[in-house]
N, C-alpha and C positions, 0 to 999 in steps of 0.2 A: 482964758480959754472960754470962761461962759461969754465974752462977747464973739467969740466965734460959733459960737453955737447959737446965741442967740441972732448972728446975725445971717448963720444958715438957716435960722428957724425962716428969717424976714424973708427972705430968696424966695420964688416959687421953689416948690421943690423938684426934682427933673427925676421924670418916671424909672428911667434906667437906671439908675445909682440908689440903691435901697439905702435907707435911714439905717445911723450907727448903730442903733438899738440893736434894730432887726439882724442887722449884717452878724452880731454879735451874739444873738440867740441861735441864730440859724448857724454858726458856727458853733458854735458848744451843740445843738443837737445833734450836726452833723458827725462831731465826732463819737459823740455815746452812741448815735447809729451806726458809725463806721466801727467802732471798738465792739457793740455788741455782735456783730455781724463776723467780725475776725476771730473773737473769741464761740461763738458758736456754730455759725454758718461755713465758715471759710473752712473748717477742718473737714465738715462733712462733705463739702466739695469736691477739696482737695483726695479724700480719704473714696469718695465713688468716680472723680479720675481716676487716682490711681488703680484703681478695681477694674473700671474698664480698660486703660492700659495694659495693666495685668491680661485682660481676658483676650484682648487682639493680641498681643502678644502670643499667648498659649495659643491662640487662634494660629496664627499665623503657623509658630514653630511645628504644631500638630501639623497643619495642611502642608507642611515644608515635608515632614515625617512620613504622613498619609503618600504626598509624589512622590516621593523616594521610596516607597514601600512598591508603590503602585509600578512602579520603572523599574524597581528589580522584578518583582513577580513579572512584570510582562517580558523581561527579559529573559528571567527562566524558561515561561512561556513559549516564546519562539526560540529557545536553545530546544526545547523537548519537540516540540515543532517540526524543528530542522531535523533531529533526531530521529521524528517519527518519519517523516518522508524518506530519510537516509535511510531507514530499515524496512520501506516499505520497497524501497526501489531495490535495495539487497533483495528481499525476498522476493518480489517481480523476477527478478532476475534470475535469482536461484529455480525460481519455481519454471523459468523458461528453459532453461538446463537442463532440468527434471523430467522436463518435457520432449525435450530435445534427447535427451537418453532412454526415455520410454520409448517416444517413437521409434528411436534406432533400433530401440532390443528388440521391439516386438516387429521392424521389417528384420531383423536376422532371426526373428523366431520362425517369422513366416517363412523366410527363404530357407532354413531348415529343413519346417515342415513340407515345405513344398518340395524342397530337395529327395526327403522322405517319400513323400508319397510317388513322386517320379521314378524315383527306385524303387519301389513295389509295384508301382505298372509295369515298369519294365520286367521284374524279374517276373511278376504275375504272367504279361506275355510273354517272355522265354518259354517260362513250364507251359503255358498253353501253345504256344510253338511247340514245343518239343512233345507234347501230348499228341497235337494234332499230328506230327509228322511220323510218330509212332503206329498209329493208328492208320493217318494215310500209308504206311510203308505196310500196314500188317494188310488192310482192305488192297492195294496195287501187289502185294504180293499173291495173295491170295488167286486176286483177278490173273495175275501173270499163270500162277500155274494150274489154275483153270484153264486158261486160253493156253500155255503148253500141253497140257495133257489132253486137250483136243486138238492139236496139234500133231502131236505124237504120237497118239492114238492109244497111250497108256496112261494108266494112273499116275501120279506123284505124290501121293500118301507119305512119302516116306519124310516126319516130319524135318530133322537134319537136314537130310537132301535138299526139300523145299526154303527151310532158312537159310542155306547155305545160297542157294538158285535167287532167291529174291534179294538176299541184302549184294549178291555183286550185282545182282540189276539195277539195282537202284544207286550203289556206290558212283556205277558208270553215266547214272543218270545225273547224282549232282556233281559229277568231275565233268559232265560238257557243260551244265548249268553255271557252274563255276570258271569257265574256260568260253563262253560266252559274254561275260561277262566284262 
């Protein structure tokens, strides 16, 4: 073996193929660097992946949680929504009913009142009809038996007589009025 070695020594040596020596330290370093690095590094690693895994995780499942929350509430939302419109148009509606029944009562209040008051003009002029033609019947009677007892060339004082004289004058006057007619 040492004439291979010595007769590697005699060789140039070739840049890329490191000497056994070397090959042989650098391999015993390599592994107390790779052993110290397993034994103290690797866990700390492994132990803040798993942390952040952990944290996307929770991440994640919260934000899964948070839209599911957010998708009911907004579904409540426009349940109440729908609700409020549904109760807005109910009372729209009612309150045009309301409206609709006010106005009717108060045109039958008016036609009422107005009924009312047509019947107090009239009965108003009736009595002043019947005032005036009282009155007219007492002044044309009056006139009549003035104008008889200048006629007749007597008095007619006699008051019976005189009511008697004028209401058939006047009876006969609205029996052609009426017969005129």
């Amino acid at each position: 073996m040492n004439a291979l070695f010595l007769a590697a020594a005699e060789e140039p040596q070739n840049p890329l193929v490191p000497h056994p020596d070397e090959l042989v330290i650098g391999l015993i370093a390599f592994v107390i660097v790779f052993g110290f690095l397993a034994k103290k590094l690797l866990p700390n690693i492994n132990r803040v992946l798993e942390e952040r895994r952990a944290a996307i995780e929770g991440g994640i499942e919260k934000a899964d949680a948070a839209q599911s929350e957010a998708q009911s509430v907004l579904e409540q939302y426009k349940a109440q929504l729908a609700e409020a419109r549904h109760e807005a148009a109910r009372l729209r509606q009612e309150a045009q009913e309301q409206g609709a029944a006010l106005i009717a009562e108060m045109r039958a209040e008016g036609q009422r009142q107005r009924e009312e008051i047509v019947a107090a003009g009239h009965a108003q002029i009736e009595a002043d009809r019947k005032q005036a033609a009282q009155a007219l019947r007492q002044d044309v009677g009056k006139l009549a038996t003035d104008l008889a007892g200048k006629i007749v060339g007597e008095s007619l004082e006699d008051v019976a007589r005189q009511s008697r004289t004028i209401d058939r004058f006047l009876d006969e006057l609205e029996e052609k009025a009426e017969a005129a007619r």
